[in-house]
PDB file of N, CA, C and O in Angstrom:
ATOM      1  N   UNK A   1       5.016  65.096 231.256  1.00  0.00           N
ATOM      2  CA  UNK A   1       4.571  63.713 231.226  1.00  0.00           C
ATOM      3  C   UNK A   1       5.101  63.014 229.983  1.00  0.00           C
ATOM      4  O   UNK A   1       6.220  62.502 229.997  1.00  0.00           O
ATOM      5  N   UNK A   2       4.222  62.978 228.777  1.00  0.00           N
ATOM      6  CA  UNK A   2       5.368  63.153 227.610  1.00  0.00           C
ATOM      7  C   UNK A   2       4.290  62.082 226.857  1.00  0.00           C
ATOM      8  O   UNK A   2       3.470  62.645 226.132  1.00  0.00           O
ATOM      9  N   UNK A   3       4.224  61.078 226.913  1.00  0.00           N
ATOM     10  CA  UNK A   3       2.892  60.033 226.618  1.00  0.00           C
ATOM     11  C   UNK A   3       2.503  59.653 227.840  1.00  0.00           C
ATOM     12  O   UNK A   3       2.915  59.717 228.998  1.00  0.00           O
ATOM     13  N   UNK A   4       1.082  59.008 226.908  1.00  0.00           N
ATOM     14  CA  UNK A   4      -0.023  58.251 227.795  1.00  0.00           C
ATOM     15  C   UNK A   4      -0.678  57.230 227.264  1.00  0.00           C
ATOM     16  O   UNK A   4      -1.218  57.358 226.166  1.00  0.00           O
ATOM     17  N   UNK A   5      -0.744  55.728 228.162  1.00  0.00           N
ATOM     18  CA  UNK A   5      -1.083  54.423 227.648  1.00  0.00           C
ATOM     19  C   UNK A   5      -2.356  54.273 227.948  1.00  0.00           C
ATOM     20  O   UNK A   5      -2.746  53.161 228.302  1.00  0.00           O
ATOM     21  N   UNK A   6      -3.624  55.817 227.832  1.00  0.00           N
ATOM     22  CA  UNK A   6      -4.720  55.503 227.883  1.00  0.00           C
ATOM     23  C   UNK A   6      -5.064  55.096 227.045  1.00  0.00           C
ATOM     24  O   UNK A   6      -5.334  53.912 227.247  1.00  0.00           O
ATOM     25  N   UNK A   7      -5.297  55.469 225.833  1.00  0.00           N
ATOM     26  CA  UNK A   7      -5.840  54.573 224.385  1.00  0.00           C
ATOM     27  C   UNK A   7      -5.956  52.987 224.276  1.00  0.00           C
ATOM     28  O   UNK A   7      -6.787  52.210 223.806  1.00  0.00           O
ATOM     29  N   UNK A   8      -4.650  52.866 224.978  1.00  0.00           N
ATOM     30  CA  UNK A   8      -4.290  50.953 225.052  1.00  0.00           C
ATOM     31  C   UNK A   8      -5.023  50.445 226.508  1.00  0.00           C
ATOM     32  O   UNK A   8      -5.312  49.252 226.608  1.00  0.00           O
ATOM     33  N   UNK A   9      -5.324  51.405 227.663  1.00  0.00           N
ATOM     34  CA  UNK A   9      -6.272  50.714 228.467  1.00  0.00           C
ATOM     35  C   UNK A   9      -7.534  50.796 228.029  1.00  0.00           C
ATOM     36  O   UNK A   9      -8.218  49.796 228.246  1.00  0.00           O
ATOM     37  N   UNK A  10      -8.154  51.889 227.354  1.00  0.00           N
ATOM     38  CA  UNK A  10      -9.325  51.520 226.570  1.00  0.00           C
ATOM     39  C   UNK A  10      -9.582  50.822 225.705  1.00  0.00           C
ATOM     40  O   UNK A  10     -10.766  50.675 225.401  1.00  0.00           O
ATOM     41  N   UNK A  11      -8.619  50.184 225.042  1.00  0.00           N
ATOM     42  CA  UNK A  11      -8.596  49.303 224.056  1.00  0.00           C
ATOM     43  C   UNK A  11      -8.816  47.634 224.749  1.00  0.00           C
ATOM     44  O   UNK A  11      -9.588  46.745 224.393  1.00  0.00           O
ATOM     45  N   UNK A  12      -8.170  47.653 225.454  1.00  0.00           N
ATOM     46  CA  UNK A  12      -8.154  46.477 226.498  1.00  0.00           C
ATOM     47  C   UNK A  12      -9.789  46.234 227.018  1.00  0.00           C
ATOM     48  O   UNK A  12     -10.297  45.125 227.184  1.00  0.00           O
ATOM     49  N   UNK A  13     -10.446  47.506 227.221  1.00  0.00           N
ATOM     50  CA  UNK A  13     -12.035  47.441 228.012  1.00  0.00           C
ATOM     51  C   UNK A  13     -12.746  47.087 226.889  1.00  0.00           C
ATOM     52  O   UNK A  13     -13.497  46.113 226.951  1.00  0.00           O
ATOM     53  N   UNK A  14     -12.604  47.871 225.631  1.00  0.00           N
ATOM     54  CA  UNK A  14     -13.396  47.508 224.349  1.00  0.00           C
ATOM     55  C   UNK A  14     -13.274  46.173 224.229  1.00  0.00           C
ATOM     56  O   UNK A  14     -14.361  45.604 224.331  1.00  0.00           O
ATOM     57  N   UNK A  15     -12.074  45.247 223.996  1.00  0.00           N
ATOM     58  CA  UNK A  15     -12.234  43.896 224.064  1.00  0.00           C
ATOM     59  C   UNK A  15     -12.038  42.731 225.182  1.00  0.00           C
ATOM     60  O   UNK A  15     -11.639  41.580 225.008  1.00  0.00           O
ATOM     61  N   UNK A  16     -12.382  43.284 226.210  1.00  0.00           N
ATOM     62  CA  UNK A  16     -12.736  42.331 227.578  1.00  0.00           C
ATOM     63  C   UNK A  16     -11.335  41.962 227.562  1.00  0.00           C
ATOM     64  O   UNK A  16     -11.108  41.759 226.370  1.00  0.00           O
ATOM     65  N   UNK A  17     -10.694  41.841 227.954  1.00  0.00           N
ATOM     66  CA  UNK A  17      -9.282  41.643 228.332  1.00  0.00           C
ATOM     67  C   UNK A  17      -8.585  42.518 229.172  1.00  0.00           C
ATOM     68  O   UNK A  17      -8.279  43.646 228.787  1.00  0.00           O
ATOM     69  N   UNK A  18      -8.168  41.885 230.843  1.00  0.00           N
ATOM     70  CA  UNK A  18      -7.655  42.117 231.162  1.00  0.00           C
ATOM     71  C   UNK A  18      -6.096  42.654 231.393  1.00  0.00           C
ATOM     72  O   UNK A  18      -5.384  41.985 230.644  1.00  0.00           O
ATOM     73  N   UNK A  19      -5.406  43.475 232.041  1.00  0.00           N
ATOM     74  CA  UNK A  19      -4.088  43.352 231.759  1.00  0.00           C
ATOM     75  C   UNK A  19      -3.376  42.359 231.578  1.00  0.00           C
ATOM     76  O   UNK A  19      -2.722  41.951 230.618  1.00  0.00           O
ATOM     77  N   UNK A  20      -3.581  41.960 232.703  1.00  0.00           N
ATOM     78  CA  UNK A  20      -2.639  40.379 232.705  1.00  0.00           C
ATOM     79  C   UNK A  20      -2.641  39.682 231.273  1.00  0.00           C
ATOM     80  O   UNK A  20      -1.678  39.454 230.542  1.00  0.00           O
ATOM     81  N   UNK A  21      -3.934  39.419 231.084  1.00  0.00           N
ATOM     82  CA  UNK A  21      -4.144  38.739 229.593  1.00  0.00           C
ATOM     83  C   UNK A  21      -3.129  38.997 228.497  1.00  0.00           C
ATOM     84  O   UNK A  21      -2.420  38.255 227.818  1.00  0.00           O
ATOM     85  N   UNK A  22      -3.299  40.250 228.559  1.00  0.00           N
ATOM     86  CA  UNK A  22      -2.518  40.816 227.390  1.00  0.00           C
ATOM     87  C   UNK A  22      -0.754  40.900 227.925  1.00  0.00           C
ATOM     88  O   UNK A  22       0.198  40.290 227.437  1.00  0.00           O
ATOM     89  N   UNK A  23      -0.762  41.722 228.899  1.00  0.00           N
ATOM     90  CA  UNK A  23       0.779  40.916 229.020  1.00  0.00           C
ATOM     91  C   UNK A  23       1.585  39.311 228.402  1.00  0.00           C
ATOM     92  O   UNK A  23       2.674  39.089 227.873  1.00  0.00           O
ATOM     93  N   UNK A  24       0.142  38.222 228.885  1.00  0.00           N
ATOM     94  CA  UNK A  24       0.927  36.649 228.596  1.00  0.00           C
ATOM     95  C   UNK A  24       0.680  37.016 227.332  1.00  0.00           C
ATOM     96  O   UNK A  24       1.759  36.977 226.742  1.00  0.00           O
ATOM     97  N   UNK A  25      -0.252  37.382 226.543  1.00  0.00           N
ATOM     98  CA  UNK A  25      -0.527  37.132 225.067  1.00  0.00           C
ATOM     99  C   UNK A  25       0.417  37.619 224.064  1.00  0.00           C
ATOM    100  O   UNK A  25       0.382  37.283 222.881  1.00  0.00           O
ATOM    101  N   UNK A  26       1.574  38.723 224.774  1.00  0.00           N
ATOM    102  CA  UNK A  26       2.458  39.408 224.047  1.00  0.00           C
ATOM    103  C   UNK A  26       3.627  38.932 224.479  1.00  0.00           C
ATOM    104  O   UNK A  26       4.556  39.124 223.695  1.00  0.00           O
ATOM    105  N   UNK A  27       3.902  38.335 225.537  1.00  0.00           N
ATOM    106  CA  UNK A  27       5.230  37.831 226.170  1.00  0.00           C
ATOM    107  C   UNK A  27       5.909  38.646 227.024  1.00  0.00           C
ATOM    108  O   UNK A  27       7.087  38.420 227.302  1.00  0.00           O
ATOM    109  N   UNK A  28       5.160  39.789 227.580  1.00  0.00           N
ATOM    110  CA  UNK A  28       5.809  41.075 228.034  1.00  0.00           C
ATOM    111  C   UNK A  28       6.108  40.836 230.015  1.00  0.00           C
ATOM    112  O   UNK A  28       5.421  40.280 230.872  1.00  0.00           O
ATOM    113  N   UNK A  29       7.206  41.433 230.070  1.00  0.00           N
ATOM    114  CA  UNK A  29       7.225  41.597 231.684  1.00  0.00           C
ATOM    115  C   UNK A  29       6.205  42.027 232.382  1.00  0.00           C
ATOM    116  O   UNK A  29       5.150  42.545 232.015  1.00  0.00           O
ATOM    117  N   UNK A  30       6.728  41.694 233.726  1.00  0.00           N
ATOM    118  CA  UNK A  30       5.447  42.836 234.452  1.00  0.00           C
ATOM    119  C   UNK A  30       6.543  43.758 234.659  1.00  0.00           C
ATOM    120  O   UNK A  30       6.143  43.987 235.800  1.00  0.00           O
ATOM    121  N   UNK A  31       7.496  44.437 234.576  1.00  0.00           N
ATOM    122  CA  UNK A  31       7.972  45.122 234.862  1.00  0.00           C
ATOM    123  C   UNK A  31       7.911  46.337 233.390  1.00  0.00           C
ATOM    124  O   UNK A  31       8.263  47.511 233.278  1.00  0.00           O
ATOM    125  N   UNK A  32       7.330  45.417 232.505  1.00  0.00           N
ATOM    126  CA  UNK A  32       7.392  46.688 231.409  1.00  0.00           C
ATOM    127  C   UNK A  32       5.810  47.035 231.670  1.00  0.00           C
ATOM    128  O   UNK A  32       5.381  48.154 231.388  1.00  0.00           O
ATOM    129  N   UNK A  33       4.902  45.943 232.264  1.00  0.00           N
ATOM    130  CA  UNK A  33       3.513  46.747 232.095  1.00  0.00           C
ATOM    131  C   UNK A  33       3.326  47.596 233.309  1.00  0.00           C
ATOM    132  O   UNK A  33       2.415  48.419 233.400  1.00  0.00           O
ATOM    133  N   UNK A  34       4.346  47.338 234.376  1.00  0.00           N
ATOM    134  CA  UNK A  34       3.862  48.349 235.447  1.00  0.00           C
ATOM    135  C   UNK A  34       5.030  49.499 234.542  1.00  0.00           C
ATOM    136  O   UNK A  34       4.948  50.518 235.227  1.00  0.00           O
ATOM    137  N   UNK A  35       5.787  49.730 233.666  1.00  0.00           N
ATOM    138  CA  UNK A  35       6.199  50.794 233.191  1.00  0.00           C
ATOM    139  C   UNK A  35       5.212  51.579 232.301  1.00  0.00           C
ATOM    140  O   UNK A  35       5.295  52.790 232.099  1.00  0.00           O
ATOM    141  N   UNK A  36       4.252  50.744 231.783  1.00  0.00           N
ATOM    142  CA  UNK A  36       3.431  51.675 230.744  1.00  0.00           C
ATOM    143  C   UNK A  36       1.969  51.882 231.928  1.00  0.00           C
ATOM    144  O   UNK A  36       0.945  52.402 231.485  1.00  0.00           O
ATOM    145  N   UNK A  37       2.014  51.569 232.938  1.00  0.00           N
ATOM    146  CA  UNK A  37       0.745  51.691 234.239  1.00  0.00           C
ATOM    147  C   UNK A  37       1.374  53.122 234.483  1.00  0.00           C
ATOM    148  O   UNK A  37       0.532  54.015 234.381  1.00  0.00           O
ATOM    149  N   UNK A  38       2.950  53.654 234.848  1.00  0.00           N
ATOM    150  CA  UNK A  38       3.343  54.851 234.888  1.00  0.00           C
ATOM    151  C   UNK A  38       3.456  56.012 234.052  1.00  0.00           C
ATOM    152  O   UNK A  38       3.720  57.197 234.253  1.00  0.00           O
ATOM    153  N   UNK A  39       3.078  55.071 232.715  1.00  0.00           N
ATOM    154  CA  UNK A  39       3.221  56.452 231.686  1.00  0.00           C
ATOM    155  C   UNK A  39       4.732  56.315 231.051  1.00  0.00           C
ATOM    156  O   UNK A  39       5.034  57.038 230.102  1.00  0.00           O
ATOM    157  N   UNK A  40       5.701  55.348 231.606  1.00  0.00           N
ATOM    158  CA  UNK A  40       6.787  55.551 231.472  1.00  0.00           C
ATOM    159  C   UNK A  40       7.445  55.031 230.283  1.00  0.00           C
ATOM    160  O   UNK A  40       6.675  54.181 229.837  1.00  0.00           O
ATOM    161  N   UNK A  41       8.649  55.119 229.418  1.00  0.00           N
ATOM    162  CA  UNK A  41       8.758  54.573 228.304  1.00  0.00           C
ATOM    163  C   UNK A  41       9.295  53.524 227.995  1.00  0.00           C
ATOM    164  O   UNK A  41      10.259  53.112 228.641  1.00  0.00           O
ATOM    165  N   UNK A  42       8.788  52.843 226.921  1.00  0.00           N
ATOM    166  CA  UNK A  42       8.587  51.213 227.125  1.00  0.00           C
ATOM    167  C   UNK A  42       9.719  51.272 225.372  1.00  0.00           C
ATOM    168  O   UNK A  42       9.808  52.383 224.849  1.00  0.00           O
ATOM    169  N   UNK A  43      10.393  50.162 224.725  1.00  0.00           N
ATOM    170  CA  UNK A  43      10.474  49.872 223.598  1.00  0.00           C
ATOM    171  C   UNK A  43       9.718  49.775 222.373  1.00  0.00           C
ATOM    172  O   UNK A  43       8.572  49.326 222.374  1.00  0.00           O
ATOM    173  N   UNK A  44      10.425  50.257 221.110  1.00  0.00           N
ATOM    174  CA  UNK A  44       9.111  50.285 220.014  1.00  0.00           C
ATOM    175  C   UNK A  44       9.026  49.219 219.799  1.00  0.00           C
ATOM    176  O   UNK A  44       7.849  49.061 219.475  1.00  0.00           O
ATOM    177  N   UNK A  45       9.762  47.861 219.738  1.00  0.00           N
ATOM    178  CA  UNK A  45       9.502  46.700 220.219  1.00  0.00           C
ATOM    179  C   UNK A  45       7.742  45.790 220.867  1.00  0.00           C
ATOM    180  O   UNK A  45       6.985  44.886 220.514  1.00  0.00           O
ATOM    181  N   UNK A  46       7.883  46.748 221.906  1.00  0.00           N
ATOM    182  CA  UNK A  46       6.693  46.614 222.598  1.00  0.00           C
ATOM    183  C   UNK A  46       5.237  47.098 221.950  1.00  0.00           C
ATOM    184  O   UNK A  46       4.204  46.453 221.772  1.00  0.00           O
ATOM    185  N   UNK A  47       5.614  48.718 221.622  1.00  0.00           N
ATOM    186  CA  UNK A  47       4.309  49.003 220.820  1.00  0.00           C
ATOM    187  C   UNK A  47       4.256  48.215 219.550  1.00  0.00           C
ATOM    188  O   UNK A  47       3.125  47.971 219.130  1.00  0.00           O
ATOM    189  N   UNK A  48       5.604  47.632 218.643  1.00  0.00           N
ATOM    190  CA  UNK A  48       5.220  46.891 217.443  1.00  0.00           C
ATOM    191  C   UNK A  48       4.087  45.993 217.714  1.00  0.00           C
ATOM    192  O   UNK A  48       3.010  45.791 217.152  1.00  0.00           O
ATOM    193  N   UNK A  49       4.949  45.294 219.244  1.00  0.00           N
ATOM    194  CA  UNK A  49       3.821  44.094 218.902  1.00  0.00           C
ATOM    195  C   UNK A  49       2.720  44.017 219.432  1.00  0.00           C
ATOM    196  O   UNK A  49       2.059  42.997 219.628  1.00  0.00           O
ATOM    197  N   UNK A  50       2.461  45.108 219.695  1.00  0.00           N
ATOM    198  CA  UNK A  50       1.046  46.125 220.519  1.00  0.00           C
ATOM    199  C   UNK A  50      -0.030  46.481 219.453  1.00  0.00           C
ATOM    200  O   UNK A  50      -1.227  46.239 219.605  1.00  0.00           O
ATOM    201  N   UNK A  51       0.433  46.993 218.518  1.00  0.00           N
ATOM    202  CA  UNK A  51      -0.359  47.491 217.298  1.00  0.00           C
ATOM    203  C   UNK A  51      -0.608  46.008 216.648  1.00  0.00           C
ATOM    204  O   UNK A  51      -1.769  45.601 216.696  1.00  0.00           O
ATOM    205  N   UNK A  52       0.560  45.011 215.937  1.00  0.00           N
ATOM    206  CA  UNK A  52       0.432  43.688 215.387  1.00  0.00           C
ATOM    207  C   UNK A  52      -0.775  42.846 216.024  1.00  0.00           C
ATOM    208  O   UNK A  52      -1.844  42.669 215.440  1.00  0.00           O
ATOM    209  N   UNK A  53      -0.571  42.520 216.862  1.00  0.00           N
ATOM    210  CA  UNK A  53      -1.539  41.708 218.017  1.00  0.00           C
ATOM    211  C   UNK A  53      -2.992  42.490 217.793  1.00  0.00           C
ATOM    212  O   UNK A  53      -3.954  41.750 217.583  1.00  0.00           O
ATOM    213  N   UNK A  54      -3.213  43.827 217.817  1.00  0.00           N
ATOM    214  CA  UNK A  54      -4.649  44.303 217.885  1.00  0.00           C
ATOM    215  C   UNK A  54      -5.037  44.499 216.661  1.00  0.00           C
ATOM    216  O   UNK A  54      -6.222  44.311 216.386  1.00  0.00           O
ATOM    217  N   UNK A  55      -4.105  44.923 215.658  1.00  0.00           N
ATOM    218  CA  UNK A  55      -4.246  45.335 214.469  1.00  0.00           C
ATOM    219  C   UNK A  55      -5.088  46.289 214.505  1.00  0.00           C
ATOM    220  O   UNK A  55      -6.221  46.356 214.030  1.00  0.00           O
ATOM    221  N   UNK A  56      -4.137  47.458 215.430  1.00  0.00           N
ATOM    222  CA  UNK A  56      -4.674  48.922 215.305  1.00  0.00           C
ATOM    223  C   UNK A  56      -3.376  49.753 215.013  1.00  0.00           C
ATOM    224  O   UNK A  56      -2.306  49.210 215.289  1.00  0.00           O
ATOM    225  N   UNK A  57      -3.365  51.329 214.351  1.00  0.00           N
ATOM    226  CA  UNK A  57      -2.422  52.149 214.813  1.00  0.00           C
ATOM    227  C   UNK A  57      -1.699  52.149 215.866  1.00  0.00           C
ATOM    228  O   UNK A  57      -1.957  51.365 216.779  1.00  0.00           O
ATOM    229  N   UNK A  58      -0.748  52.952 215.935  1.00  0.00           N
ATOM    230  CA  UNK A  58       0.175  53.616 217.196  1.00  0.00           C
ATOM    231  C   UNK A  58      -0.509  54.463 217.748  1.00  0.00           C
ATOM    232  O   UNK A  58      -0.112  54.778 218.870  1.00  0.00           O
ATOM    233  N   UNK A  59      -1.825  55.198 217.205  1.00  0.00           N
ATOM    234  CA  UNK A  59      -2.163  55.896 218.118  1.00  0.00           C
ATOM    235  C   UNK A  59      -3.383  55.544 219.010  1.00  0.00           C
ATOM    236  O   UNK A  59      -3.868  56.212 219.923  1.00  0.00           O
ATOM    237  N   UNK A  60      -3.781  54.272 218.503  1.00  0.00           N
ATOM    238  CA  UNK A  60      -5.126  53.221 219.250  1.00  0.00           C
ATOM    239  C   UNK A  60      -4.221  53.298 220.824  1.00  0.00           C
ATOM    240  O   UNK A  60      -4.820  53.553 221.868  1.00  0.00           O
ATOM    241  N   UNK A  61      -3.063  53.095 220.792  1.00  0.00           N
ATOM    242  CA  UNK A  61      -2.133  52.700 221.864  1.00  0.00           C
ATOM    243  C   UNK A  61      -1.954  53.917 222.591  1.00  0.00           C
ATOM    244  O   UNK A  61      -2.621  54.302 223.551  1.00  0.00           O
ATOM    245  N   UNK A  62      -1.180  54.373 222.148  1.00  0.00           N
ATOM    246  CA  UNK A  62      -0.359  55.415 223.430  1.00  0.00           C
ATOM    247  C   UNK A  62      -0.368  57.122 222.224  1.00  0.00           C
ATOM    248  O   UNK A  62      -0.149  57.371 221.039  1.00  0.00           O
ATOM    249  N   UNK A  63      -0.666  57.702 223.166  1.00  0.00           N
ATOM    250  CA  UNK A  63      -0.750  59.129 222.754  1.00  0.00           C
ATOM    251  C   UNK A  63       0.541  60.091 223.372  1.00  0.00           C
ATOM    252  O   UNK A  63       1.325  59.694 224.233  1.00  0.00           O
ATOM    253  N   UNK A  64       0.566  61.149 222.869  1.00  0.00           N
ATOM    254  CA  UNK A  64       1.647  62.280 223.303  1.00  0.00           C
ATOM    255  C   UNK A  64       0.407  63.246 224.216  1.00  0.00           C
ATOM    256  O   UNK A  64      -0.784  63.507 224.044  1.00  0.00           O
ATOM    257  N   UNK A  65       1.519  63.597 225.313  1.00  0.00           N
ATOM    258  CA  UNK A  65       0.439  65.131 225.733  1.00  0.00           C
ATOM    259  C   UNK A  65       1.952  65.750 225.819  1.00  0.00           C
ATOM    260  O   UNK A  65       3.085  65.482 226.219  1.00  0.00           O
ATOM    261  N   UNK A  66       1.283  66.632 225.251  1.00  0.00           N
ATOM    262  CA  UNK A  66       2.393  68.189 225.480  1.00  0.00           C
ATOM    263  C   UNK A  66       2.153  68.450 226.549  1.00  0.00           C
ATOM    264  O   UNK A  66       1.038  68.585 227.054  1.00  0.00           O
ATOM    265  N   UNK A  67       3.855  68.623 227.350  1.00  0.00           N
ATOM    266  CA  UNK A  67       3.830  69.386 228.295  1.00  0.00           C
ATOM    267  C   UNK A  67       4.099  71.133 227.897  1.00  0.00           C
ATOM    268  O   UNK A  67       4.564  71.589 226.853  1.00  0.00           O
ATOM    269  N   UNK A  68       3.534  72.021 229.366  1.00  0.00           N
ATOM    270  CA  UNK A  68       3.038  73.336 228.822  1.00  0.00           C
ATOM    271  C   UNK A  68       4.896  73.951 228.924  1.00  0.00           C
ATOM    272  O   UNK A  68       5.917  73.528 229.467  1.00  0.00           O
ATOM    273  N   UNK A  69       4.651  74.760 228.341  1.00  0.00           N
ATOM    274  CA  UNK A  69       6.302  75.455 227.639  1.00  0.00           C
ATOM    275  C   UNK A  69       6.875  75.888 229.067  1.00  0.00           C
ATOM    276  O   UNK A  69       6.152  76.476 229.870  1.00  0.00           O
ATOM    277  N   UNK A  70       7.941  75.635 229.293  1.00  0.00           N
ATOM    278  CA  UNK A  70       8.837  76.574 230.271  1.00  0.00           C
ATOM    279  C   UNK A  70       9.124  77.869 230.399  1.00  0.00           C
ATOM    280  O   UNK A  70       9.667  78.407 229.434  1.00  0.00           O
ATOM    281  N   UNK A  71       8.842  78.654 231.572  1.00  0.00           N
ATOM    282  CA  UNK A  71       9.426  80.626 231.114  1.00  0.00           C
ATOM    283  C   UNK A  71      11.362  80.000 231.787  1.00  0.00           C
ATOM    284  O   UNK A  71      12.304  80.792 231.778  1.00  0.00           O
TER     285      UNK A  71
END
């Protein structure tokens, strides 16, 4: 998997704001928020102005999960 943009949907519930919201409020596509709806990887661009806007860490946002080792 590799990251996960749960932190930043909980962050979104903590302050009543919908997706959408936050998409217009950052200027972002919908094509980058249905990329972070997949888990998928977005620009540090995006998390800059992800963290700026909330004035939280990188890790309020999006986390790493280890995937389990290969034989």
């Amino acid at each position: 998997m590799g990251f996960s943009f749960k932190p930043l949907w909980r962050l979104l519930v903590d302050r009543d704001m919908s997706k959408t919201e936050y998409r217009e409020a950052l200027g972002l596509s919908s094509a980058t928020l249905a990329k972070m709806g997949k888990g998928e990887y977005v620009s540090m661009e995006v998390l800059d102005k992800t963290c700026k806007y909330f004035g939280v860490p990188l890790h309020d946002v999006v986390e790493h999960i280890a995937e389990p080792p290969q034989e």
